[in-house]
mmCIF file of the C-alpha atoms, coordinates in Angstrom:
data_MODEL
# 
_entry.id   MODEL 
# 
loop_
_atom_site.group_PDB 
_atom_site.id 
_atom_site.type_symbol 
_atom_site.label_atom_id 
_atom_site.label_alt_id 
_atom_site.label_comp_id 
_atom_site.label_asym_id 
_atom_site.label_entity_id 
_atom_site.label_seq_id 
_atom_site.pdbx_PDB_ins_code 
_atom_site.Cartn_x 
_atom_site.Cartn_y 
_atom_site.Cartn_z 
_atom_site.occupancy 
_atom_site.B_iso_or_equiv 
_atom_site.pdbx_formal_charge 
_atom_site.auth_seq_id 
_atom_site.auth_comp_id 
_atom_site.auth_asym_id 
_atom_site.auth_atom_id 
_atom_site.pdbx_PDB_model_num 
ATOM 1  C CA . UNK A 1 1  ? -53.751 71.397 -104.308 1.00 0.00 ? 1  UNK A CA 1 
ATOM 2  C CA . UNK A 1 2  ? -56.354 72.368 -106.750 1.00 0.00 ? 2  UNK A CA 1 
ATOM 3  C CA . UNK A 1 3  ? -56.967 70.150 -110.034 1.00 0.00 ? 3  UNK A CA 1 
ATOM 4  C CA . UNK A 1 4  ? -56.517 71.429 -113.641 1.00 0.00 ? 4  UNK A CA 1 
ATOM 5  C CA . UNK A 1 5  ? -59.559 72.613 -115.174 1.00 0.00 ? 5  UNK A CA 1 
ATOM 6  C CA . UNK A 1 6  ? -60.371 70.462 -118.406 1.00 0.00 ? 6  UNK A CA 1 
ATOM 7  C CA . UNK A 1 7  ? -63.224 73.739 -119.179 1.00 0.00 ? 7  UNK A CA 1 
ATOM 8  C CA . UNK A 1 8  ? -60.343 75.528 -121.536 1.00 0.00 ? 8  UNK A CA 1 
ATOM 9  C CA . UNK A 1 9  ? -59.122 71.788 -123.785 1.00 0.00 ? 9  UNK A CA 1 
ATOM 10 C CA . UNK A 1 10 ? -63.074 71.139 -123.986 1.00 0.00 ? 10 UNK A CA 1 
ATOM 11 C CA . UNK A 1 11 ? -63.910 74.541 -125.191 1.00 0.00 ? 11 UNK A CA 1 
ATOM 12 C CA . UNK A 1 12 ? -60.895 74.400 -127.855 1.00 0.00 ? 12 UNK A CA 1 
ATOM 13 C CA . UNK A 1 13 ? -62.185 70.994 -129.072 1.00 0.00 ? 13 UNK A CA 1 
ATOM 14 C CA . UNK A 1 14 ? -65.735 72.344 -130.271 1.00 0.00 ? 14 UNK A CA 1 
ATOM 15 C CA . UNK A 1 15 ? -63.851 75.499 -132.004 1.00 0.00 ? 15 UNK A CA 1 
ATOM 16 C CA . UNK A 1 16 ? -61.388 72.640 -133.633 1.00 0.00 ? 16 UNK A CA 1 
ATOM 17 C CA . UNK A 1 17 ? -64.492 70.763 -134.614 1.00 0.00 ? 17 UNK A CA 1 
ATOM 18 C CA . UNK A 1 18 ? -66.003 73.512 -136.576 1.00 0.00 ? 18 UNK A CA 1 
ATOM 19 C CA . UNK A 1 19 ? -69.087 74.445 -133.757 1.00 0.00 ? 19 UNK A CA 1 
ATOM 20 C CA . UNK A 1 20 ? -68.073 78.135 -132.307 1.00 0.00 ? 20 UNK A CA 1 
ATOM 21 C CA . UNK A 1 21 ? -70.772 78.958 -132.356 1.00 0.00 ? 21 UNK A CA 1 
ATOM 22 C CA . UNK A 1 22 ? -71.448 75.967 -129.331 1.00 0.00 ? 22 UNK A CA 1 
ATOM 23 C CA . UNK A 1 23 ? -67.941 77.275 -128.777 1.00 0.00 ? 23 UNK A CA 1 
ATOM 24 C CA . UNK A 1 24 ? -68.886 81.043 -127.960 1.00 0.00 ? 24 UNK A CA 1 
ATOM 25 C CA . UNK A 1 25 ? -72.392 79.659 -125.796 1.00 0.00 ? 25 UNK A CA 1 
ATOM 26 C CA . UNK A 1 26 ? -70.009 78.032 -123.244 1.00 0.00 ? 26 UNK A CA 1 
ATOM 27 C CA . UNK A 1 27 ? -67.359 81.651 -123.143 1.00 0.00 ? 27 UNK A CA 1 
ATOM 28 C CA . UNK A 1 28 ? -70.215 83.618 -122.254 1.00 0.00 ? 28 UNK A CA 1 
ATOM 29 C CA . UNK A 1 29 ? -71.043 80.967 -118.816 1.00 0.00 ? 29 UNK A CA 1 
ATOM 30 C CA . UNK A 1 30 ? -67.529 80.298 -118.282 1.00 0.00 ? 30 UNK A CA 1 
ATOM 31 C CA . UNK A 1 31 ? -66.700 79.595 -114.592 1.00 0.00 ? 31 UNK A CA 1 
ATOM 32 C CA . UNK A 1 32 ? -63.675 81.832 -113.995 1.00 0.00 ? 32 UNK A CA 1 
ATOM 33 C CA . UNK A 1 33 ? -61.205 84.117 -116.125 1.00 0.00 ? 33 UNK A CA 1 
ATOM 34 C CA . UNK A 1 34 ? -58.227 81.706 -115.467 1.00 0.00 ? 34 UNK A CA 1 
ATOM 35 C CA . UNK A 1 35 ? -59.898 79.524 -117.250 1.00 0.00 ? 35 UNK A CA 1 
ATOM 36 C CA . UNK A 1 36 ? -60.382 81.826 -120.362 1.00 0.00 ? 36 UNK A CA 1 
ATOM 37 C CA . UNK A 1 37 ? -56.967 82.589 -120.156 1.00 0.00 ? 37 UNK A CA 1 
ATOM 38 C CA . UNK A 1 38 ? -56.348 79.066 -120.519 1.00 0.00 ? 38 UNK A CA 1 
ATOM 39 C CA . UNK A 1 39 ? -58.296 78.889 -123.384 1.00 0.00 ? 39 UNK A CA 1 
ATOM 40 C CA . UNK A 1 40 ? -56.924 82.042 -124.906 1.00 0.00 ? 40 UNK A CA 1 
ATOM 41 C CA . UNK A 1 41 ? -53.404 80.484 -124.643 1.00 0.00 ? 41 UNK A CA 1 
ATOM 42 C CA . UNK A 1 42 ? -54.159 77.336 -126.007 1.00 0.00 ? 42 UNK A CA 1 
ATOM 43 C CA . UNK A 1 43 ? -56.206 79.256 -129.090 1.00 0.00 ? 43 UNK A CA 1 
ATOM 44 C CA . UNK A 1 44 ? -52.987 81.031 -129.854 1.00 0.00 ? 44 UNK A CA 1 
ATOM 45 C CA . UNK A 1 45 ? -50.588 78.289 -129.145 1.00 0.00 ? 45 UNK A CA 1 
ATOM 46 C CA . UNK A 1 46 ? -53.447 76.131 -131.916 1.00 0.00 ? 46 UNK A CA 1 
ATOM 47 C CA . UNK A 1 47 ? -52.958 79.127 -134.141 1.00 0.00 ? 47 UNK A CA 1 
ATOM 48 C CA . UNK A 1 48 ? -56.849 79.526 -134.227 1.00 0.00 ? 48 UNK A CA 1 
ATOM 49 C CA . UNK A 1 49 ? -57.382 83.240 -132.388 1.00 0.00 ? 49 UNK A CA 1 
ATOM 50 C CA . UNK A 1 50 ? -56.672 84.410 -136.392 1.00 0.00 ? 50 UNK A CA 1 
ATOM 51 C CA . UNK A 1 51 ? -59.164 82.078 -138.197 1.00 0.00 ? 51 UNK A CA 1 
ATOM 52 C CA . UNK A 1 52 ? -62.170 82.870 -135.420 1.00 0.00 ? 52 UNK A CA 1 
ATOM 53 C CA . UNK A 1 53 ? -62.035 86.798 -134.588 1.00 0.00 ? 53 UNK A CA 1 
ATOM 54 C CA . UNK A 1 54 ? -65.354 86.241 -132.949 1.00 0.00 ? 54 UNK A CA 1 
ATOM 55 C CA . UNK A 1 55 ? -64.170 83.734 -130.461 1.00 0.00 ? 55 UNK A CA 1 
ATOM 56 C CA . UNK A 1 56 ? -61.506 86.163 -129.878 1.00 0.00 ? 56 UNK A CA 1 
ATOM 57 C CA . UNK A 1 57 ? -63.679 88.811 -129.190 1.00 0.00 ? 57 UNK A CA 1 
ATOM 58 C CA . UNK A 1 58 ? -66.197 86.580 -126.770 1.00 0.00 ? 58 UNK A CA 1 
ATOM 59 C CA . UNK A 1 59 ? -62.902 85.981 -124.433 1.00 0.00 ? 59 UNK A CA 1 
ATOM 60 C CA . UNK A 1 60 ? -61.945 89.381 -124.253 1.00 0.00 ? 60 UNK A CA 1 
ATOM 61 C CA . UNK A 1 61 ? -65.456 90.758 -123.637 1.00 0.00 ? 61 UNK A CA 1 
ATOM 62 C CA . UNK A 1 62 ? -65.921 87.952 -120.826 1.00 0.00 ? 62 UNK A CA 1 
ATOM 63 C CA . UNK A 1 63 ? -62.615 88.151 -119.309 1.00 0.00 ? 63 UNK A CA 1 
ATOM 64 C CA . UNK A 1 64 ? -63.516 91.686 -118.995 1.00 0.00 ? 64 UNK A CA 1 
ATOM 65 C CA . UNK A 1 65 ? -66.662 91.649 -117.172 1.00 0.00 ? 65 UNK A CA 1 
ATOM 66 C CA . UNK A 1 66 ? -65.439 88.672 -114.843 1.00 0.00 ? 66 UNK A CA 1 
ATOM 67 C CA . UNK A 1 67 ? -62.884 90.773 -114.390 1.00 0.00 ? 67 UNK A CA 1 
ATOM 68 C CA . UNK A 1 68 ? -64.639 94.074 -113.323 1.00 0.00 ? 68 UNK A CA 1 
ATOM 69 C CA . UNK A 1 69 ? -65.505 94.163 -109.108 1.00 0.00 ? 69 UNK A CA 1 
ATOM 70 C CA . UNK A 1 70 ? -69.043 95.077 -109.708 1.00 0.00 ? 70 UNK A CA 1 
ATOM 71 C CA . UNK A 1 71 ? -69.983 91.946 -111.146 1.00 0.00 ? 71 UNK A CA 1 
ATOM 72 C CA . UNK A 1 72 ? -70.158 88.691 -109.060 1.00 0.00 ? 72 UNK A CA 1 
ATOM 73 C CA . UNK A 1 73 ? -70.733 84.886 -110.050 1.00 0.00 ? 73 UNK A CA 1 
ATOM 74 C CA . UNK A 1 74 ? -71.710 82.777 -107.454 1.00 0.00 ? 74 UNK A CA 1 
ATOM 75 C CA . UNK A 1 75 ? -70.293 79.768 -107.341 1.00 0.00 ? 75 UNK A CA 1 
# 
């Protein structure tokens, strides 16, 4: 079994605490898009996607390019 990742509720905690910017530094070297996603949903279930449109559009962007096959992260 794999463990949770605890990347996503320590990401959310700098946006709650007022640092995106610290917040958007840690999107751009995130380790996997599951764990974006993770942070998406808990951004929307927070109700914060609305009050930061640039986090918003750092997790798009990166889910994007992890996303796309040309690009690899080693692990």
């Amino acid at each position: 079994m794999s463990r949770q990742s605890v990347w996503a509720p320590k990401v959310l905690a700098l946006i709650k605490g007022g640092n995106a910017a610290a917040a958007i530094a840690q999107i751009k070297v995130a380790p996997t898009v599951k764990d974006l996603q993770d942070l998406r949903k808990l951004l929307t279930s927070a109700r914060l996607m609305q009050a930061h449109p640039n986090v918003d559009a750092a997790t798009s962007d990166m889910i994007a390019a992890l996303s796309a096959p040309r690009l690899h992260r080693s692990p």
